[in-house]
C-alpha positions as YAML, in Angstrom:
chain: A
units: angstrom
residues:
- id: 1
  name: UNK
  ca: [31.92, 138.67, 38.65]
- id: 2
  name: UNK
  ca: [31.95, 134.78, 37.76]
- id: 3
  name: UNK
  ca: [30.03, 132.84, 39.19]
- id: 4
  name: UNK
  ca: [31.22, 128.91, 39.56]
- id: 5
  name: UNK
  ca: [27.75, 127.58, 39.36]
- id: 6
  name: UNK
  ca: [27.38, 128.54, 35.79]
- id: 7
  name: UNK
  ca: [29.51, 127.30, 33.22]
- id: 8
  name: UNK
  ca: [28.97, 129.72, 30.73]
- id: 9
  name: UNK
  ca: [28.80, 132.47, 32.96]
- id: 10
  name: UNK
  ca: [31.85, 133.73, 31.42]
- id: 11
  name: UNK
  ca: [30.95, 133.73, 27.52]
- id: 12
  name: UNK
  ca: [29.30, 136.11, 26.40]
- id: 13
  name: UNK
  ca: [29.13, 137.70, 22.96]
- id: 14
  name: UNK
  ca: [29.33, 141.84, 21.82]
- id: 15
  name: UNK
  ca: [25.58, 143.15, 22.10]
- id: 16
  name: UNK
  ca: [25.69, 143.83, 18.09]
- id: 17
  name: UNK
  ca: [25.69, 139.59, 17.50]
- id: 18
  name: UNK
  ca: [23.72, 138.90, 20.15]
- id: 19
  name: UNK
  ca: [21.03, 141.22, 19.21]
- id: 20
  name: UNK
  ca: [21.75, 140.35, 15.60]
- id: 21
  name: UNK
  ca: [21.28, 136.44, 16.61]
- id: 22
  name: UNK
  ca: [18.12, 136.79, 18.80]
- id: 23
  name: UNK
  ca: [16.43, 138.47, 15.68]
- id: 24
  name: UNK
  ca: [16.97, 135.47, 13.56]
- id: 25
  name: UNK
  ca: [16.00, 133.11, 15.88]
- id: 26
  name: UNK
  ca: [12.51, 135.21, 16.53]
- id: 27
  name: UNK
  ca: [12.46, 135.72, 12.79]
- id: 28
  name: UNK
  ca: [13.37, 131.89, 11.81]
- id: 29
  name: UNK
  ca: [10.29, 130.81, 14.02]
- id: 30
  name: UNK
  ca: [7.79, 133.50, 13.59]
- id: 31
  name: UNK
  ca: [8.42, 132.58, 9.59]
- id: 32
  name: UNK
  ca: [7.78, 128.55, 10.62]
- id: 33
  name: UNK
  ca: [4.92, 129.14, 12.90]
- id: 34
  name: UNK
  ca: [3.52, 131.33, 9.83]
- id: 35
  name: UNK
  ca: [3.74, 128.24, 7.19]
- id: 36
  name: UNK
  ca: [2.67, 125.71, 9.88]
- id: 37
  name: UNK
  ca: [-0.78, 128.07, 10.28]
- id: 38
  name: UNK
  ca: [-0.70, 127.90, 6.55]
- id: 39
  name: UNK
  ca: [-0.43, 124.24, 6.35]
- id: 40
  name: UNK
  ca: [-2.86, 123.93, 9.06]
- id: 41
  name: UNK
  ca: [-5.74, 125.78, 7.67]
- id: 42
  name: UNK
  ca: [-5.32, 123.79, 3.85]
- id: 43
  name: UNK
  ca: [-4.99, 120.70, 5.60]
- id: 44
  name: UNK
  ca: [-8.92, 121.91, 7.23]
- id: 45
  name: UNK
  ca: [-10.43, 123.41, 4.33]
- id: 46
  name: UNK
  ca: [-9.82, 120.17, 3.26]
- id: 47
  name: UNK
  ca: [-11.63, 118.30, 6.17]
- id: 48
  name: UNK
  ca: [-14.62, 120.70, 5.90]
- id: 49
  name: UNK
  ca: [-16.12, 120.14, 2.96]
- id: 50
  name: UNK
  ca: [-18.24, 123.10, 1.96]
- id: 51
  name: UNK
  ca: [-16.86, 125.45, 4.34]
- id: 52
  name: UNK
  ca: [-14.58, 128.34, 3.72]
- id: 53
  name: UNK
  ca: [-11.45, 128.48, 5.75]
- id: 54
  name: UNK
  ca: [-8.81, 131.34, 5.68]
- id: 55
  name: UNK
  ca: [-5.21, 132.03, 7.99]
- id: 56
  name: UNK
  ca: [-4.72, 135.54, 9.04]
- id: 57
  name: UNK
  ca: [-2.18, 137.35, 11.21]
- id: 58
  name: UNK
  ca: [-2.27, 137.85, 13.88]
- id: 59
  name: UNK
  ca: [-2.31, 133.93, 13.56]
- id: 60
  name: UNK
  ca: [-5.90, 132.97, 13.61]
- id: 61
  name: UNK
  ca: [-7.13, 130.35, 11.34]
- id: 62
  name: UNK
  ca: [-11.11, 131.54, 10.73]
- id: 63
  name: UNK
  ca: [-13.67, 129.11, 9.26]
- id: 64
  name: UNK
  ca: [-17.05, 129.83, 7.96]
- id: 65
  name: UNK
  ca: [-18.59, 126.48, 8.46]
- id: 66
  name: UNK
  ca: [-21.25, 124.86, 6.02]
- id: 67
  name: UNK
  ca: [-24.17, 125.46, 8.90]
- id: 68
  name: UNK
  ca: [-23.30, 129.35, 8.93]
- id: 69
  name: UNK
  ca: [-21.43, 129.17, 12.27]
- id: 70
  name: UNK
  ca: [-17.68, 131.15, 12.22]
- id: 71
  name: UNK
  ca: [-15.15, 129.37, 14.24]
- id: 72
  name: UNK
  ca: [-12.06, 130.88, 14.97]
- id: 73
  name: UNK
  ca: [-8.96, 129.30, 15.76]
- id: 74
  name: UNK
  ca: [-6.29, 130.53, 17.68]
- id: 75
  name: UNK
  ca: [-2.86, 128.84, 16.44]
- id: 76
  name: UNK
  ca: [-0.30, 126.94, 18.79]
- id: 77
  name: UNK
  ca: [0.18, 129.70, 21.44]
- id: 78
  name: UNK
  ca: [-2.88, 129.28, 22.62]
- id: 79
  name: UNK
  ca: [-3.21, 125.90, 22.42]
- id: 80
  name: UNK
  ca: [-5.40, 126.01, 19.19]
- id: 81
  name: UNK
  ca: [-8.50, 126.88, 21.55]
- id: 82
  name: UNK
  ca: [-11.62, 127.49, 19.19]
- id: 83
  name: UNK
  ca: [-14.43, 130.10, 19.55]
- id: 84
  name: UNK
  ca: [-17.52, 128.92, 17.69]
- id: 85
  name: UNK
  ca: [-20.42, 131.83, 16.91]
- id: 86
  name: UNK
  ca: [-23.55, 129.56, 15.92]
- id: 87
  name: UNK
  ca: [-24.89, 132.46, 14.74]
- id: 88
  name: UNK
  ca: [-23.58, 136.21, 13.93]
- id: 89
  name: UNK
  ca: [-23.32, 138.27, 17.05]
- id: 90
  name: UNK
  ca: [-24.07, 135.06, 19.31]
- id: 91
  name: UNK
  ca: [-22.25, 134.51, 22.47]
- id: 92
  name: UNK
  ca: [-19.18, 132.61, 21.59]
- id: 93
  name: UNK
  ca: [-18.73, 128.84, 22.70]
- id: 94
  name: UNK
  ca: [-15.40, 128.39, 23.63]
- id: 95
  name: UNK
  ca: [-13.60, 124.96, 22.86]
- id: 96
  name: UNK
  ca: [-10.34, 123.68, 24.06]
- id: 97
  name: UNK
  ca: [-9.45, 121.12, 21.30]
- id: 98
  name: UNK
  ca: [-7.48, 118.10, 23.66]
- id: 99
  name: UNK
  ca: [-4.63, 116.71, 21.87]
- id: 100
  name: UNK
  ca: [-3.95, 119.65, 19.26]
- id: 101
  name: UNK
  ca: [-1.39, 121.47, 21.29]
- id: 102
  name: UNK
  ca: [0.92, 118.31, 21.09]
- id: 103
  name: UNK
  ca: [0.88, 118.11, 17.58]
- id: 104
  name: UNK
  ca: [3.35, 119.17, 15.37]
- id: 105
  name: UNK
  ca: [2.15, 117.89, 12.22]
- id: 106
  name: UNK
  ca: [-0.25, 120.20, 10.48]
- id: 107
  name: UNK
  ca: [-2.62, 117.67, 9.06]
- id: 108
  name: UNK
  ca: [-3.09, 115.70, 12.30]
- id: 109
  name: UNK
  ca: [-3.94, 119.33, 14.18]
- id: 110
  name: UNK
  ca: [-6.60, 119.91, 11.46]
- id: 111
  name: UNK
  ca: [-7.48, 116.32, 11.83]
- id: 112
  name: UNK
  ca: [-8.37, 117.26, 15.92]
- id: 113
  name: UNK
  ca: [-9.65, 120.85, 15.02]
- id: 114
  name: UNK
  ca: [-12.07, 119.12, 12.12]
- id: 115
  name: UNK
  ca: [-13.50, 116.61, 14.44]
- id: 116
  name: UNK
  ca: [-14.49, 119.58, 17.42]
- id: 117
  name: UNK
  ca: [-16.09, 121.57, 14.48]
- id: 118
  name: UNK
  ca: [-18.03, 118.92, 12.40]
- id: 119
  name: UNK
  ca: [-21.00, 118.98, 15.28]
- id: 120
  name: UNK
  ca: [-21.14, 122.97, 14.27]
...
């Protein structure tokens, strides 16, 4: 049945293209939001100097910072919230970095992430 609220109500395409369509679409962003974590964690290993920083699936950007403390990073889906461990095996202080989630451009979200971490 058709409804007359919905205009396209009545299109729909064979389940082989649709599924075949939704896969590229998940596929086409999983594969940007991939290179933006990338970019993101270059663009902070450049920021903090002396630290080592590393992106890893299941999109996490980790950083060993220059004091010893190991921040963790989720990536956009979580709002690039940061868990900072001062110490190995400490209780984890969480951080919710205001400001990154609206970003879009990798070196201003590293800019954001930089400045939380620097007083680690």
């Amino acid at each position: 049945m058709i409804s007359d609220d919905d205009p396209l109500a009545a299109f729909e395409l064979p389940p082989d293209v649709m599924s075949s369509t939704f896969e590229h679409a998940i596929s086409d962003d999983a594969g940007a939001a991939h290179e933006r974590g990338h970019a993101v964690a270059a663009a902070l290993q450049r920021a903090l100097k002396g630290s080592a920083v590393e992106y890893a699936f299941p999109g996490i950007i980790t950083a060993r910072l220059k004091s010893g403390a190991v921040a963790r990073c989720g990536g956009p889906a979580v709002n690039w919230v940061i868990h900072v461990e001062r110490t190995p095996g400490a209780q984890a202080i969480v951080l919710e970095v205001a400001g990154a989630a609206q970003e879009t451009e990798p070196r201003k979200v590293a800019a954001v992430l930089a400045k939380a971490l620097k007083k680690f």
